[in-house]
C-alpha positions as a Python dict, from the first residue, in 0.01 Angstrom:
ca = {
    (1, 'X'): (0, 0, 0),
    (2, 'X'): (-297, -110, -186),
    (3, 'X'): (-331, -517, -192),
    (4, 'X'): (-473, -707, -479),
    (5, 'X'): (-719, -1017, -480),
    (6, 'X'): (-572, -1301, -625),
    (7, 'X'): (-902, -1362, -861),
    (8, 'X'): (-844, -1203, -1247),
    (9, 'X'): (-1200, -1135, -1223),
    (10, 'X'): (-1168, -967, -881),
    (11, 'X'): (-882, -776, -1035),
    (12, 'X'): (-1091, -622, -1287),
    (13, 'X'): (-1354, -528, -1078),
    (14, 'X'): (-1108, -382, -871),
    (15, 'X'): (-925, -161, -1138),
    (16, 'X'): (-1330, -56, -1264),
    (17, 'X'): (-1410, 42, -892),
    (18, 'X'): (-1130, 225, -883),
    (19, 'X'): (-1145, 410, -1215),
    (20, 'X'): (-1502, 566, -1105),
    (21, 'X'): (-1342, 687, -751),
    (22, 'X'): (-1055, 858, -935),
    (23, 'X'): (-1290, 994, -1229),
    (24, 'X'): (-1572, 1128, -984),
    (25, 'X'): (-1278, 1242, -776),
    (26, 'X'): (-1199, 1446, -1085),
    (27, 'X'): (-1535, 1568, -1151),
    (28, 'X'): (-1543, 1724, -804),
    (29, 'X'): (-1216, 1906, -809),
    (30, 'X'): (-1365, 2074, -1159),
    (31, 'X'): (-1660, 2128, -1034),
    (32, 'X'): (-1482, 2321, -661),
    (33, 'X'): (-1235, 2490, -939),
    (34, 'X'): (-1399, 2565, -1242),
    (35, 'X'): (-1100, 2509, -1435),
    (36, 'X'): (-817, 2215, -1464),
    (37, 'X'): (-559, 2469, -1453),
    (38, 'X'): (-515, 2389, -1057),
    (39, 'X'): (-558, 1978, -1159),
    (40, 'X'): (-269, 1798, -1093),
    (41, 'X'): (-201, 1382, -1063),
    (42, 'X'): (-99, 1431, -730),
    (43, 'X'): (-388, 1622, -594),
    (44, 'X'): (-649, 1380, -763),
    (45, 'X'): (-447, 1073, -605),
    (46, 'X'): (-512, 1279, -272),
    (47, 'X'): (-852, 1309, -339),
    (48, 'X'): (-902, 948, -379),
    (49, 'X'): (-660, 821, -114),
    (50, 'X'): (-351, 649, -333),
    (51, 'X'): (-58, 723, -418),
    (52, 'X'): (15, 962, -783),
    (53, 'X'): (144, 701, -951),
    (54, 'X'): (-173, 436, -917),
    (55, 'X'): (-339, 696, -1132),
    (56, 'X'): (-67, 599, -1403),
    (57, 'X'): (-241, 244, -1383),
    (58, 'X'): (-603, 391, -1487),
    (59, 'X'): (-515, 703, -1659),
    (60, 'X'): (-192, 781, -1973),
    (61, 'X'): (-201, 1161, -1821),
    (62, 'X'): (-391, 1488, -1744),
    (63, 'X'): (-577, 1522, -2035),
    (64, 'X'): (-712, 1132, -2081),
    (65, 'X'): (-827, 1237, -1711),
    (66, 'X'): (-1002, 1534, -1767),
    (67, 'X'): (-1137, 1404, -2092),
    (68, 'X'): (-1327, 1058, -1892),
    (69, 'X'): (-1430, 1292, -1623),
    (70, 'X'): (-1659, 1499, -1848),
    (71, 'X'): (-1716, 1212, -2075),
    (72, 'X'): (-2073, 1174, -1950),
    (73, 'X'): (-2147, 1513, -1944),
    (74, 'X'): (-2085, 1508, -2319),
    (75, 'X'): (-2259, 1199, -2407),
    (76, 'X'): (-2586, 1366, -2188),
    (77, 'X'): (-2593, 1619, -2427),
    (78, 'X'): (-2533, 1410, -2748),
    (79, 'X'): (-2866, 1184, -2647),
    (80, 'X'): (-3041, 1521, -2594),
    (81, 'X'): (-2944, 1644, -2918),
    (82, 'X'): (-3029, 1245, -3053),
    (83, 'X'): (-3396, 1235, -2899),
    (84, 'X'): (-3463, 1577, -3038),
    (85, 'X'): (-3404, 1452, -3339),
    (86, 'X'): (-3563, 1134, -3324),
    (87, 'X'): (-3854, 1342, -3197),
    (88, 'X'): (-3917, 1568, -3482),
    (89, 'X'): (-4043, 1507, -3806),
    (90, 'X'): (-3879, 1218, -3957),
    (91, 'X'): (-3986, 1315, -4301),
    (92, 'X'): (-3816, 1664, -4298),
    (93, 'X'): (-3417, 1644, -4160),
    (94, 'X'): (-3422, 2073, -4156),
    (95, 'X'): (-3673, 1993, -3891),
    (96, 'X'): (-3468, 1779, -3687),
    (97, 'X'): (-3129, 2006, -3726),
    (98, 'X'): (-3354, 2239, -3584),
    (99, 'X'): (-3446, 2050, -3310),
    (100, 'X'): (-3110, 1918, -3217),
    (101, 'X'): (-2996, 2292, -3194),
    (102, 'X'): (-3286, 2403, -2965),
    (103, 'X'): (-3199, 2064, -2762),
    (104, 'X'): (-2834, 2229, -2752),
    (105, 'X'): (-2931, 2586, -2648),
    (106, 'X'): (-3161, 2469, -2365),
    (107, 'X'): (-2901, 2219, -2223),
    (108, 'X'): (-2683, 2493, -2202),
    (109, 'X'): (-2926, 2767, -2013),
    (110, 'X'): (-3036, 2466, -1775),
    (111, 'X'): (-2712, 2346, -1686),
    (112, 'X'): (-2506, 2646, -1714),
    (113, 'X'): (-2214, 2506, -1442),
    (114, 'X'): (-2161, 2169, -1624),
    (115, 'X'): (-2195, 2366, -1981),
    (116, 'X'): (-1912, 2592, -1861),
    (117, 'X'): (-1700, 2296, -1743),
    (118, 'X'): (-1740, 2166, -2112),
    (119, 'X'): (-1725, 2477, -2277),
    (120, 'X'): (-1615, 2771, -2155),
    (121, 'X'): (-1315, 2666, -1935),
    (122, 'X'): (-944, 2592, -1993),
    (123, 'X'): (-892, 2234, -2074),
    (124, 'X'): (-570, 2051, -2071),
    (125, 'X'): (-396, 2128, -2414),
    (126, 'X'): (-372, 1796, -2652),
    (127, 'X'): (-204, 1731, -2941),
    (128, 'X'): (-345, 1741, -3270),
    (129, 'X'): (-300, 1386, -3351),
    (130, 'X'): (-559, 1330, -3014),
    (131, 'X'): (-800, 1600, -3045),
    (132, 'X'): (-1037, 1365, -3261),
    (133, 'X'): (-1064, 1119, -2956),
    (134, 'X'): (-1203, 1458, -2717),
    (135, 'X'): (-1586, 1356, -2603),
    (136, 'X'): (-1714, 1660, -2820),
    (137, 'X'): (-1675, 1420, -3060),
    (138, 'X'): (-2053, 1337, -3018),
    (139, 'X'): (-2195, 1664, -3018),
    (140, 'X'): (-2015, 1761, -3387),
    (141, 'X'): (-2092, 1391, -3543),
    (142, 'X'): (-2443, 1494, -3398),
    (143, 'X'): (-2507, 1754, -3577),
    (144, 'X'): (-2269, 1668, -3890),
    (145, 'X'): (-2506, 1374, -3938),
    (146, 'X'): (-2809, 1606, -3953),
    (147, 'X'): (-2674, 1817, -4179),
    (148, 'X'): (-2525, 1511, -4427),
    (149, 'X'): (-2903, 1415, -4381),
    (150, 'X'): (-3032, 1739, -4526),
    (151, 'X'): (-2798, 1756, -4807),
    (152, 'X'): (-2898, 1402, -4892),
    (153, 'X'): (-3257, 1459, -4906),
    (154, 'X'): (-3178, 1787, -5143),
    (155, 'X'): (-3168, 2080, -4900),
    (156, 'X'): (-2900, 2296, -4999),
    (157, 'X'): (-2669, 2433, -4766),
    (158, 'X'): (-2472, 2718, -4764),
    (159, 'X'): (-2135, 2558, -4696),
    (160, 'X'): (-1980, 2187, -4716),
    (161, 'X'): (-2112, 1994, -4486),
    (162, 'X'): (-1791, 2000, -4256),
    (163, 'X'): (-1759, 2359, -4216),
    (164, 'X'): (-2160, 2403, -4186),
    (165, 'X'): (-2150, 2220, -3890),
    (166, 'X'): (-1837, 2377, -3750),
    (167, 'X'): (-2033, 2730, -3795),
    (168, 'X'): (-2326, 2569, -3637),
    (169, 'X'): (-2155, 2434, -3386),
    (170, 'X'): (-1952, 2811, -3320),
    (171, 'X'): (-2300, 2983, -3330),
    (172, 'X'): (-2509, 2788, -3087),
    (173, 'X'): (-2213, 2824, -2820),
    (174, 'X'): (-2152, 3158, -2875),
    (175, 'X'): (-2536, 3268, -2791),
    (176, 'X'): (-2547, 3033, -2472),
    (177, 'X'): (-2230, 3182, -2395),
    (178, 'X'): (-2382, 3562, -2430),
    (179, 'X'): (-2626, 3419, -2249),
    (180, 'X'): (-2435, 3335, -1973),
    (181, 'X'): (-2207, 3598, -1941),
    (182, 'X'): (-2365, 3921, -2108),
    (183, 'X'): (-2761, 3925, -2083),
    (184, 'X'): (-2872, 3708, -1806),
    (185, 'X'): (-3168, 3792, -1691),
    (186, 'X'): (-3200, 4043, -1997),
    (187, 'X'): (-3245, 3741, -2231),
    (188, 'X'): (-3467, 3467, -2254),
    (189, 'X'): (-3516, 3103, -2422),
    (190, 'X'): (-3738, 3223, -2657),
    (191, 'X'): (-3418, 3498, -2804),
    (192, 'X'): (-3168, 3248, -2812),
    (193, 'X'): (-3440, 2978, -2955),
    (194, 'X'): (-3520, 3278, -3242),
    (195, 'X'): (-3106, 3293, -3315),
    (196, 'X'): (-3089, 2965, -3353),
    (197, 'X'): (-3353, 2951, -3591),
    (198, 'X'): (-3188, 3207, -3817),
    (199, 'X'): (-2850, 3009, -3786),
    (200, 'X'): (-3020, 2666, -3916),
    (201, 'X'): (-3204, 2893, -4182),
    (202, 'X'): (-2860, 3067, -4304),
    (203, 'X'): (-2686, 2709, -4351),
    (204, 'X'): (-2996, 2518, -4479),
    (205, 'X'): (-3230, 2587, -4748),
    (206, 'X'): (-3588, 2651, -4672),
    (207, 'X'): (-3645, 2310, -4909),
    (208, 'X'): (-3521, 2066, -5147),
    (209, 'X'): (-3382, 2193, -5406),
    (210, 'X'): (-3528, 2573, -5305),
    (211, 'X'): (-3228, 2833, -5367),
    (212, 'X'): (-3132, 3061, -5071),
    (213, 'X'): (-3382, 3373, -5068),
    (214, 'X'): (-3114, 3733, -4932),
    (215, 'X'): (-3290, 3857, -4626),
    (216, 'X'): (-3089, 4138, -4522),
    (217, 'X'): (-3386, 4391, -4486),
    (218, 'X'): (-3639, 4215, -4347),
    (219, 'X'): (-3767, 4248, -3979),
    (220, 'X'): (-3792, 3962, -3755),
    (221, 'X'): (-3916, 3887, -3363),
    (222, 'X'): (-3535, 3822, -3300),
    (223, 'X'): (-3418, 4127, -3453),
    (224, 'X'): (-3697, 4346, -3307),
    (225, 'X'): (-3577, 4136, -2949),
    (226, 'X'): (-3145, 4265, -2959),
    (227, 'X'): (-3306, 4628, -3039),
    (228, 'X'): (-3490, 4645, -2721),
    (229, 'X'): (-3166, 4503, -2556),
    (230, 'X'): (-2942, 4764, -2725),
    (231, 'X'): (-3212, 5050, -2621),
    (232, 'X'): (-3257, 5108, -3009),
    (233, 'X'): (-3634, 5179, -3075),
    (234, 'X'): (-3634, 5154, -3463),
    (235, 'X'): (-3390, 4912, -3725),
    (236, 'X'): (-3058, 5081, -3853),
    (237, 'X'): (-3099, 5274, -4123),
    (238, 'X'): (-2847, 5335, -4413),
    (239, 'X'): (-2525, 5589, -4294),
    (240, 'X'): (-2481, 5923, -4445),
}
């Protein structure tokens, strides 16, 4: 039975300490599983060395867990994504959506086992009312912001500002996901880097106040790229 110091201070440092044990705790068990399907209170608390129901002290249930156990790997991305954009050129936001999406993509080739943890495994179900609170949070309001900052600054875009970054948000994670699982070593950082341009370039004008140009027919590096992969030596042509 776990003893407490009689100090409120010493208390407090206590209940932090412990905290980190039973969140890194957590972050191993994901990392051995590669799922939280398998997570449970009780094998956490055995993880750590106390009984289930000290969790209940730290912790509301499954899902607060699992959310403060990838909390950081969230918020690495978000600064990522934040000095990309700081990075690029401060007088053109297109620019720095641009770079926050490359900063994306190549977080999610170089870390591909904590990307899956984030983003491609099954996470504890919440409740609608609680899915604002989810550390993704930082990686939409990243992007959303860039976006609101184009609009602002009279680059049109394609859809509200919401849904744009919803798509752009969809789009980035389903190429590093291809990436992962589908062309490995068949694809590179420059093809995903290439996608992601087009993305940015189908939600945000090419300048303030310029309307968006169709492009439908024309050829690009990208393009010419997925043919190779699809063993396709020229672009489709119209069906009979």
């Amino acid at each position: 039975m776990e003893t407490r110091p009689a100090g409120g201070g010493q208390r407090d440092g206590q209940g932090s300490r412990r905290r980190r044990e039973i969140v890194a705790a957590v972050q191993r068990l994901l990392g051995e599983w590669g799922s939280s399907d398998r997570l449970t209170m009780r094998a956490v608390a055995m993880e750590v060395g106390i009984s289930a129901p000290s969790i209940y002290l730290h912790f509301t249930d499954k899902t607060e867990l699992v959310w403060a156990a990838l909390e950081d790997r969230y918020g690495d991305l978000a600064a990522r994504m934040a000095a990309a954009a700081r990075d690029g050129d401060e007088a053109d936001p297109r620019a720095r959506v641009r770079a926050q999406a490359y900063a994306y993509c190549r977080f999610g080739m170089s870390s591909p086992g904590h990307y899956r943890l984030m983003f491609e495994v099954h996470q504890p179900t919440a409740e609608p009312s609680r899915i604002s609170g989810h550390p993704a949070r930082h990686i939409s309001a990243s992007l959303r912001a860039g976006l609101h900052s184009c609009e602002e600054n009279g680059f049109g875009l394609s859809l509200p500002v919401d849904q744009a970054t919803h798509t752009l948000w969809a789009g980035l994670h389903g190429m590093v996901s291809l990436h992962h699982n589908l062309y490995r070593d068949e694809s590179s950082e420059e093809l995903i880097l290439q996608l992601a341009d087009g993305l940015v370039d189908s939600l945000v004008a090419g300048a303030p106040g310029a309307p968006f140009i169709a492009a439908s027919g024309s050829e690009t590096e990208a393009s010419r790229r997925i043919r190779e992969i699809r063993g396709t030596p020229e672009p489709d042509g119209p069906r009979p």
